[in-house]
C-alpha positions in Angstrom: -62.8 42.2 18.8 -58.9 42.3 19.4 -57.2 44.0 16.4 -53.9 42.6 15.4 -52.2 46.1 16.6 -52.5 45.4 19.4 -49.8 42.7 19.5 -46.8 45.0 18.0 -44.2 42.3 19.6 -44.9 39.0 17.3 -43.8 40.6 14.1 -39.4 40.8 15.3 -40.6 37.2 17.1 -41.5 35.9 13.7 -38.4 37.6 11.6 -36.5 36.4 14.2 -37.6 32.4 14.6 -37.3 32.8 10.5 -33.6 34.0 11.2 -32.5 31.1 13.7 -34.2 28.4 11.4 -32.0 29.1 8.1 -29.0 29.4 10.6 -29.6 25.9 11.9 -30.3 24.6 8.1 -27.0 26.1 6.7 -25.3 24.5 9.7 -26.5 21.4 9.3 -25.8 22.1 4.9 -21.8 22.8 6.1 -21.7 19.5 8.3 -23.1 17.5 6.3 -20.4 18.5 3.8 -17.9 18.4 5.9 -18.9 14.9 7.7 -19.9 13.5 4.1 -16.4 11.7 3.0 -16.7 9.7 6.5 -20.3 9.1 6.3 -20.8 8.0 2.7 -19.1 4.7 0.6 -15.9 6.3 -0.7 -15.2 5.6 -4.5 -12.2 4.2 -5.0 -9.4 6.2 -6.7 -7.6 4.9 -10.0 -4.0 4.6 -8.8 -1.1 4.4 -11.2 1.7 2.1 -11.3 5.0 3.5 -10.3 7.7 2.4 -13.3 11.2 2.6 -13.2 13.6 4.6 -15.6 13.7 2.8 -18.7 14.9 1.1 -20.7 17.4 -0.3 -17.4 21.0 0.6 -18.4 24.8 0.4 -17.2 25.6 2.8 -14.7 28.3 5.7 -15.4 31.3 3.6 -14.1 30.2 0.8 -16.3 29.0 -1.7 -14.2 25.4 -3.4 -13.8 24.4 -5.0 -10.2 21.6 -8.0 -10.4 20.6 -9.2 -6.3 18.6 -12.6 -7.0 17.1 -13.9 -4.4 15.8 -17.1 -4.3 13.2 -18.7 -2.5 11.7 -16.4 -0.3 8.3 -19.1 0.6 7.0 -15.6 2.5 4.1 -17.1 4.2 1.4 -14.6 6.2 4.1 -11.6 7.9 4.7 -11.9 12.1 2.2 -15.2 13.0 4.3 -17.4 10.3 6.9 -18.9 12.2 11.0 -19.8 11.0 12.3 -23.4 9.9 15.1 -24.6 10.9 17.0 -21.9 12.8 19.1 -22.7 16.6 16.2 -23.0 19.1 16.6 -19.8 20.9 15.6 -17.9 18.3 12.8 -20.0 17.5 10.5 -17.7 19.1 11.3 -14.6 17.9 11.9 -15.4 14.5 9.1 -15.2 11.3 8.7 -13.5 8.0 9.8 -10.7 9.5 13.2 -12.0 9.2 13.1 -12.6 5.7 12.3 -9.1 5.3 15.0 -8.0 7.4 17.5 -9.1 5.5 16.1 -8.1 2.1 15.9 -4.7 3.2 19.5 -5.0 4.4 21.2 -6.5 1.2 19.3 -4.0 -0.7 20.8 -1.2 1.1 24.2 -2.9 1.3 24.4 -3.9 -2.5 22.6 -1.1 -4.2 21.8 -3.2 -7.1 20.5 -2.0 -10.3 17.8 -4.6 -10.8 16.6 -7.1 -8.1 15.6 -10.5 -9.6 13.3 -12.8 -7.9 14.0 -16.3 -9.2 10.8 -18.2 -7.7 9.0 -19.2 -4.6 8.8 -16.5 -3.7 5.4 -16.8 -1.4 4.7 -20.5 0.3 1.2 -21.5 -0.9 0.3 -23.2 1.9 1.1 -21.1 4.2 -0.2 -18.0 2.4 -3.9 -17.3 3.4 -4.0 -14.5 0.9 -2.0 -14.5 -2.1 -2.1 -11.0 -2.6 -1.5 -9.8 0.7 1.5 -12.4 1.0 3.1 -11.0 -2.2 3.0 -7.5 -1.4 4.6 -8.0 2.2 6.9 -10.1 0.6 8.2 -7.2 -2.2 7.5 -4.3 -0.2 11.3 -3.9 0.0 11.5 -3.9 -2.9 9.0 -1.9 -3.9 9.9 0.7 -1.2 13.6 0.8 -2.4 12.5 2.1 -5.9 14.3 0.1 -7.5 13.8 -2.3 -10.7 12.5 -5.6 -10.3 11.8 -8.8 -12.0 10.0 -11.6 -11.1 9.4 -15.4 -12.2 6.8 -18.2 -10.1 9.0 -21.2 -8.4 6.4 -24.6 -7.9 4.9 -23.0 -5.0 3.5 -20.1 -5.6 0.4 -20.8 -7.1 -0.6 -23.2 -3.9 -2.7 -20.0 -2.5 -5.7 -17.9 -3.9 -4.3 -17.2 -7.1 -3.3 -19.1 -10.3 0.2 -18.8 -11.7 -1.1 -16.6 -14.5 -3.1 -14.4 -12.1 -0.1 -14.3 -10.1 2.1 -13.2 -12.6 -0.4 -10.4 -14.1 -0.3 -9.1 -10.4 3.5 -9.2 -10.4 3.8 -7.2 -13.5 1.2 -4.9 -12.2 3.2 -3.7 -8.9 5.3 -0.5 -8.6 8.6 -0.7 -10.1 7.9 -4.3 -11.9 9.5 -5.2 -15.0 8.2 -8.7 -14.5 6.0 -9.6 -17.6 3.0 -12.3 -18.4 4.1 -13.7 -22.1 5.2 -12.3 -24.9 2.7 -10.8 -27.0 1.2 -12.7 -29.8 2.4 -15.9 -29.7 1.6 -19.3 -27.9 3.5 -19.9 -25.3 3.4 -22.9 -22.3 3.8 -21.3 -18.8 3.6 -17.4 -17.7 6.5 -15.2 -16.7 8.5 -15.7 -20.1 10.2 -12.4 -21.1 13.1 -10.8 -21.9 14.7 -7.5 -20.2 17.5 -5.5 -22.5 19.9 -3.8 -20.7 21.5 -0.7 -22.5 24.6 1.1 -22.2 25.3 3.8 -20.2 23.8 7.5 -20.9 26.2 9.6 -22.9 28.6 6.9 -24.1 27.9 5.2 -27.6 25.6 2.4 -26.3 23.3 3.7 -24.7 20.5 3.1 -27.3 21.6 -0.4 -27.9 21.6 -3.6 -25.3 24.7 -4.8 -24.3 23.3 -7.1 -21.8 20.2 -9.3 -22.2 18.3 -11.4 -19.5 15.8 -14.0 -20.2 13.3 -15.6 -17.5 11.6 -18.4 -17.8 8.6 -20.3 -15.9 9.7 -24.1 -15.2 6.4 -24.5 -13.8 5.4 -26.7 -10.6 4.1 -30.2 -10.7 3.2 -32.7 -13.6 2.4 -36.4 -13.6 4.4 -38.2 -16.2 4.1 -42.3 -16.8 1.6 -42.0 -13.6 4.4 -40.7 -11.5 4.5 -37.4 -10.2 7.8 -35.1 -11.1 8.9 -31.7 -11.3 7.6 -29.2 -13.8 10.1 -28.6 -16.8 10.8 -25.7 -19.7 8.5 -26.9 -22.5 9.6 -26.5 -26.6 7.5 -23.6 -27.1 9.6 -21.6 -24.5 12.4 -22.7 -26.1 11.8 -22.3 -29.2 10.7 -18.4 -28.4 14.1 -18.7 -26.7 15.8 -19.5 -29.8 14.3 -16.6 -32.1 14.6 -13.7 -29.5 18.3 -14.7 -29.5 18.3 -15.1 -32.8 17.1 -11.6 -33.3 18.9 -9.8 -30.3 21.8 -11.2 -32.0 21.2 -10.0 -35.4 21.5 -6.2 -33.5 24.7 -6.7 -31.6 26.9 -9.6 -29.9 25.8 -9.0 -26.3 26.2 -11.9 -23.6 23.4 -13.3 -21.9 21.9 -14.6 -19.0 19.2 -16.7 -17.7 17.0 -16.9 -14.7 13.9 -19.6 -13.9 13.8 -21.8 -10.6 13.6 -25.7 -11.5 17.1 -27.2 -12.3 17.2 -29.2 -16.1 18.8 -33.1 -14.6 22.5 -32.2 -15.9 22.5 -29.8 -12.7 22.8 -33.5 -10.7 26.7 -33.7 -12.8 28.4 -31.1 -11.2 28.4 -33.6 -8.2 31.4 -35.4 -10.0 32.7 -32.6 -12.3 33.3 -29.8 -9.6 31.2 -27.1 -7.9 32.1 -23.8 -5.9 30.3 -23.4 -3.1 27.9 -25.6 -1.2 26.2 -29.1 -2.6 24.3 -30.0 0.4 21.4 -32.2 -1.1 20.2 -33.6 -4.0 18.7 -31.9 -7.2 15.5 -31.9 -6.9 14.7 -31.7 -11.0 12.0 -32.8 -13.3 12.5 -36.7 -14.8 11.8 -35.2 -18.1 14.9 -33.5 -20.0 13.6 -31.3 -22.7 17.1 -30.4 -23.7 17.2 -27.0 -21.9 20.8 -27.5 -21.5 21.8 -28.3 -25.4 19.6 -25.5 -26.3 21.2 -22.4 -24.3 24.8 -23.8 -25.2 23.6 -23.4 -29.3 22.5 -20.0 -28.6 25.9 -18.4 -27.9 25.2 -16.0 -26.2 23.8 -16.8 -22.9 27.0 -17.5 -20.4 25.4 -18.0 -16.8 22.1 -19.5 -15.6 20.6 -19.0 -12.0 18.1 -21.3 -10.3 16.2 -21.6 -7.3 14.8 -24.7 -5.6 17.0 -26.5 -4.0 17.8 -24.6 -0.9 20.8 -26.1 0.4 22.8 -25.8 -2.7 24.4 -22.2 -3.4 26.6 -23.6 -5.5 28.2 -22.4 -9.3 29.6 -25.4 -12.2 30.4 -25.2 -15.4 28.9 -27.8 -17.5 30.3 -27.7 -21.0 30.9 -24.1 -20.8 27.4 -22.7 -19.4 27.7 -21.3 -15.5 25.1 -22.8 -13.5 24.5 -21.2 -10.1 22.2 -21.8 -7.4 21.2 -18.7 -5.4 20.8 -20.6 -2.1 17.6 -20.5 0.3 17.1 -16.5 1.6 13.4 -17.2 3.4 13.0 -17.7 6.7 9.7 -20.2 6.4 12.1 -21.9 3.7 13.5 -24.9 4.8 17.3 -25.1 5.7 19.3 -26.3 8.2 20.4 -25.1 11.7 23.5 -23.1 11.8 22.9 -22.6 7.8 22.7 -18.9 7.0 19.9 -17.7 4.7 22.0 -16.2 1.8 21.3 -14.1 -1.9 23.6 -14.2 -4.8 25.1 -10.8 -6.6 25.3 -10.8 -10.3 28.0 -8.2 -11.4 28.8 -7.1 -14.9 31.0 -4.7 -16.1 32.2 -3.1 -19.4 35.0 -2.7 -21.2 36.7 0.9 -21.0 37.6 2.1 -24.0 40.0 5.0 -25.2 37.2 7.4 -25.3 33.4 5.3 -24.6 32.5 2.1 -23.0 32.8 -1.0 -25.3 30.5 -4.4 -24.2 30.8 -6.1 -21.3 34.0 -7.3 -20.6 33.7 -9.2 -17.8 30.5 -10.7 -15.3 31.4 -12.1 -11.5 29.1 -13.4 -8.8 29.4 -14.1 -5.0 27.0 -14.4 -1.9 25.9 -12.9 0.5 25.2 -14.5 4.0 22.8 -12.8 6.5 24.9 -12.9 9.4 26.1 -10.2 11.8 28.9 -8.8 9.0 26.4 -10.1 6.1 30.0 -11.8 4.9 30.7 -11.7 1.4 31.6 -15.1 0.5 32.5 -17.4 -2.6 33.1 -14.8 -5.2 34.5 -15.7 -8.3 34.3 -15.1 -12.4 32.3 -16.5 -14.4 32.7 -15.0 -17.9 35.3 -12.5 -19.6 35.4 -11.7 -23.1 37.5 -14.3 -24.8 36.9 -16.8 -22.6 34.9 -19.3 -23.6 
């Protein structure tokens, strides 16, 4: 019989196989942590919108900058290709473009609120709504500044409905771009108001002396079995009417208006005068729901700015409103060759007082075209205090 002394050496050789085999299972342990993250189904991360400062407000020199742009029809980035540009730079020309020049009016103007007056992605071209919309507003987005959004009639054409779209909107960094009002019935989505206060440090700047109303003028209807244009319905007017009504109880501020479909007295300005550009024919609902009677009653709005027709950039005053086209900006838009995309400015300024800013004294417009100098053209006023 062997007695177990007589193998002294497979004690250390046990301790020592012991040794190596926790030092494998605690590297293993710190890979497994380490390689985990890659390895397992991440869970996804709540992520906050990013807001602006609010409420918006006048800058310290008094003045408040709106860049609408109108018409966008962003499609799917790089593989959608331009309409209607010269032939050699058919090519090399797609959404990119568009984005291009949004970038550079936005770095050129500086405005204080950027306001997107329909169209602004081109359903049919758009395989994902989503994904269109945020290459379309990155700019935006990326510039940090305010924005505001309404739905033209082609928007919706995609993935998404014009109330999903509009939820989405509202839901991006730096939105102000809202569904509905709250609590009341209402046709349409993207009906809101924006205030825009005074200055900080002078005696407005807790009071709006500048207030901004969108409104959807929806897409397509069928009326008498013929199909038309989408039009403002009563119930967005009258919620126009009493948010007038009660911005007006607080102070006298002028207003302005913003949705994409023209109301059919837009087609008069052919015979009563026009500055700018009337290069086709307004394309308008055959239904007139009195949109035009009803923001002369108000009093207070003085301008309103449309989409739509692309070839019209045009401003005209019919009985005392401003109405202004902001001219096609897209790319995938159609146009006309030798017809520079183009964005309207919106500039409003305030009265300078012997010691504070008083209201707005004074609100001017002109265009921008996207050429080499990205020419300043057009520019005119269309409302000072006094005037009517």
């Amino acid at each position: 019989m062997v007695s177990s002394n007589s193998h002294p050496w497979r004690r250390p050789l046990a301790s020592s196989l012991l040794l190596l085999l926790l030092l494998v299972v605690a590297l293993l342990l710190i890979f497994s942590l380490l390689l985990s993250p890659f390895l397992l189904p991440s869970r996804p991360v709540p992520r906050i919108k990013r807001t602006p400062h609010l409420p918006l407000r006048f800058r310290y020199d008094g003045s408040f900058k709106i860049l609408q742009v109108a018409d966008m029809h962003f499609g799917n980035g790089v593989v959608t290709r331009c309409r209607d540009v010269p032939p050699g730079e058919l090519d090399r020309c797609s959404d990119l473009n568009t984005t291009r020049f949004l970038r550079r009016v936005i770095d050129a103007e500086k405005p204080d609120l950027i306001a997107f007056t329909g169209d602004n992605i081109f359903g049919a071209s758009a395989t994902d709504a989503a994904e269109s919309l945020f290459k379309a507003l990155r700019p935006a987005m990326e510039s940090r500044l305010p924005w505001a959004a309404i739905l033209g009639n082609h928007d919706q054409e995609s993935t998404m409905t014009r109330e999903e779209l509009m939820s989405f909107m509202s839901l991006m960094d730096y939105s102000v771009s809202q569904v509905n009002p709250s609590g009341i019935a209402i046709d349409g989505f993207g009906n809101y108001n924006i205030r825009v206060h005074g200055p900080f440090g002078s005696g407005m700047a807790n009071n709006s002396v500048l207030n901004l109303y969108f409104l959807d003028s929806g897409d397509r209807a069928v009326v008498s079995g013929v199909r038309t244009y989408g039009w403002i319905k009563e119930s967005q007017l009258t919620w126009l009417r009493t948010t007038s009504h009660e911005l007006q109880g607080i102070s006298q501020a002028p207003a302005l208006t913003f949705f994409h479909i023209p109301f059919p007295e837009v087609r008069d300005l052919w015979y009563k005068g026009f500055h700018g550009q009337f290069r086709e024919g307004v394309a308008c609902s055959s239904v007139n729901s009195g949109v035009l009677k009803t923001l002369i009653s108000l009093g207070d709005v003085k301008a309103v700015f449309l989409g739509h027709d692309h070839l019209n950039d045009f401003c005209g005053n019919l009985d005392g409103m401003w109405v202004c086209y902001g001219g096609g900006f897209g790319y995938h838009g159609y146009g006309r060759v030798g017809w520079h995309r183009r964005t309207r400015v919106i500039y409003a300024e305030l009265k300078k007082g012997k010691e504070s800013w008083m209201g707005v004294e004074m609100i001017r417009t002109w265009k921008l075209l996207d050429d080499e100098n990205l020419s300043r053209i057009d520019e005119q006023v269309l409302w000072r205090r006094g005037m009517r």
